[in-house]
C-alpha positions as CSV (number, residue, x, y, z in Angstrom):
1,X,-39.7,-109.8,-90.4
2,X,-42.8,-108.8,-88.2
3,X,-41.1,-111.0,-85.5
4,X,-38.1,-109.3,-85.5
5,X,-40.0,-105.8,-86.0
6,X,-41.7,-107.1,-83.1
7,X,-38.7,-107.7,-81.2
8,X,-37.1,-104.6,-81.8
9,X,-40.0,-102.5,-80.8
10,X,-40.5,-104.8,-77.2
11,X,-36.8,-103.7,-76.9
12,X,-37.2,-100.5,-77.6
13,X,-40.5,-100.6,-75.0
14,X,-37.7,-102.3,-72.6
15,X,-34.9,-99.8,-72.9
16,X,-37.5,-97.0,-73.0
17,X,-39.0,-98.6,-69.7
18,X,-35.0,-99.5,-68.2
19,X,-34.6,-95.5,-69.0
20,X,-37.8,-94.2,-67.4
21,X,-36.9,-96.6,-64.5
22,X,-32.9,-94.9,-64.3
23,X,-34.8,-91.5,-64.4
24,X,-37.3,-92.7,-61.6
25,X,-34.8,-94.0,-59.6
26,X,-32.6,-90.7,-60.0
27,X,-35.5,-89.0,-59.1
28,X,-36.3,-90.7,-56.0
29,X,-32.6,-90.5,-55.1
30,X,-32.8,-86.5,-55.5
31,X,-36.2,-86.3,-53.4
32,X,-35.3,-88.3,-50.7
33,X,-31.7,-86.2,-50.7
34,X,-33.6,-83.0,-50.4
35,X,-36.1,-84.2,-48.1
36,X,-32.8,-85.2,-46.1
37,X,-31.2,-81.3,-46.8
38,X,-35.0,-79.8,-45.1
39,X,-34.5,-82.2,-41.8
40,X,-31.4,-81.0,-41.1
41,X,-32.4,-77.8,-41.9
42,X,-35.5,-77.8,-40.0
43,X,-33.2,-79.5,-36.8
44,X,-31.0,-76.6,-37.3
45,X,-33.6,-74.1,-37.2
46,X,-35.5,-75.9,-34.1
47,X,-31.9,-75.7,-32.3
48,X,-31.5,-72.0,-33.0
49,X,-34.6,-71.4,-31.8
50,X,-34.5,-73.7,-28.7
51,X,-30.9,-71.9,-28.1
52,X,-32.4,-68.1,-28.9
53,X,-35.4,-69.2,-26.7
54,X,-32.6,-70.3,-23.6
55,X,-30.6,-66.8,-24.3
56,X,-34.2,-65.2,-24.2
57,X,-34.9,-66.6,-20.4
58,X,-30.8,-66.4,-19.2
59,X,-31.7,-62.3,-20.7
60,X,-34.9,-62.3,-18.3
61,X,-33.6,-64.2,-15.6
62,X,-30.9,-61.2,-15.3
63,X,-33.3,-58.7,-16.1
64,X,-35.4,-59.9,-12.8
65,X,-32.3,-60.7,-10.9
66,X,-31.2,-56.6,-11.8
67,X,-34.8,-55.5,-11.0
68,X,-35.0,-57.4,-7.5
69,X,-31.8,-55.8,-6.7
70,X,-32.8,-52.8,-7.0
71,X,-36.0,-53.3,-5.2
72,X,-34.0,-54.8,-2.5
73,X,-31.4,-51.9,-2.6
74,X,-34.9,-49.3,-2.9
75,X,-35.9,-51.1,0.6
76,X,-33.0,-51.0,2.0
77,X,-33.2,-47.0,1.6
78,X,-35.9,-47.2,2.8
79,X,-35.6,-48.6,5.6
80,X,-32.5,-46.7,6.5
81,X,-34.6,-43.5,6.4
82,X,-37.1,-45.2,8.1
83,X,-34.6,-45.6,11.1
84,X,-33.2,-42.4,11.1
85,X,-36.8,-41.0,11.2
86,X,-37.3,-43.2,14.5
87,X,-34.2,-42.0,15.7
88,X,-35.2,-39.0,15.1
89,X,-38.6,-39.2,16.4
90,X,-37.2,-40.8,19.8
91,X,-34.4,-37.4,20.1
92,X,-37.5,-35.4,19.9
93,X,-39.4,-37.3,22.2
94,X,-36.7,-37.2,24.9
95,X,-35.6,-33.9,24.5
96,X,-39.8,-33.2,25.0
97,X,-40.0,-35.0,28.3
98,X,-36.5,-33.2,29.3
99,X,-37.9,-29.7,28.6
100,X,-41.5,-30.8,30.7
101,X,-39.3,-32.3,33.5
102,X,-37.8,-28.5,33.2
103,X,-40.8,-26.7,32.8
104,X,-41.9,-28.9,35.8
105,X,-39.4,-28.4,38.0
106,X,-39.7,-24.4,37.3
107,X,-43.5,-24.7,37.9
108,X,-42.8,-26.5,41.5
109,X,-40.1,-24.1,42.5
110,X,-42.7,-21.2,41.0
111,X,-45.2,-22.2,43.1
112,X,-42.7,-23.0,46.4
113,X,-41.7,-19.5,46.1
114,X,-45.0,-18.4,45.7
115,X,-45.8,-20.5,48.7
116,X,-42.8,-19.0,51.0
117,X,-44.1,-15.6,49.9
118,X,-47.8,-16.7,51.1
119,X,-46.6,-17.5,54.2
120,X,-44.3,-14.8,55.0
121,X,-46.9,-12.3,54.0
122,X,-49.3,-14.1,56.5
123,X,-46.0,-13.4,59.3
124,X,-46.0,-10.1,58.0
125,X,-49.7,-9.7,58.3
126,X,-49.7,-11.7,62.0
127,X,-47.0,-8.8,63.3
């Protein structure tokens, strides 16, 4: 009888055991499942990120591409008024040099005339 009460309780340890082990197992199972489930989901995130950080620098690449354009377009005004203020300039500076060639030529006739009338106030003078 204590054999057999024996017995039955080394079973009972045994099936308790052979259920703890089932439960372990399950357990394991449902932990390595979930651990798989946060990979993925940390690979998901990672990509998401790695694509929002891509977007990010395709967004600033076309933000500096806009900006040099306009700086280039900026310069180019620039230096479009910067030619017509050279044209400009050089108009002025020939239409100076025309007016002194005038004034010039008016100050050497002037002082021909003036001149002539020197010398035909000395004829004057002579007769």
């Amino acid at each position: 009888a204590l054999a057999a009460k024996e017995d039955q309780r080394l079973r009972g340890r045994q099936e308790h055991d052979t259920e703890l082990a089932a439960k372990d197992a399950e357990l394991l199972r449902a932990r390595q499942e979930k651990t798989r489930q946060l990979e993925k989901r940390d690979e998901h995130a990672a990509r998401l990120r790695r694509e929002q950080a891509q977007e990010h620098e395709i967004e600033l690449s076309v933000k500096d591409a806009a900006l040099a354009a306009k700086e280039d377009q900026r310069l180019r005004g620039r230096q479009e008024h910067d030619t017509e203020l050279a044209a400009k300039d050089a108009e002025l500076l020939r239409a100076r040099q025309e007016k002194t060639r005038q004034l010039e030529k008016r100050d050497e006739h002037a002082a021909r005339l003036r001149r002539e009338q020197a010398q035909e106030h000395e004829i004057e003078l002579s007769v």
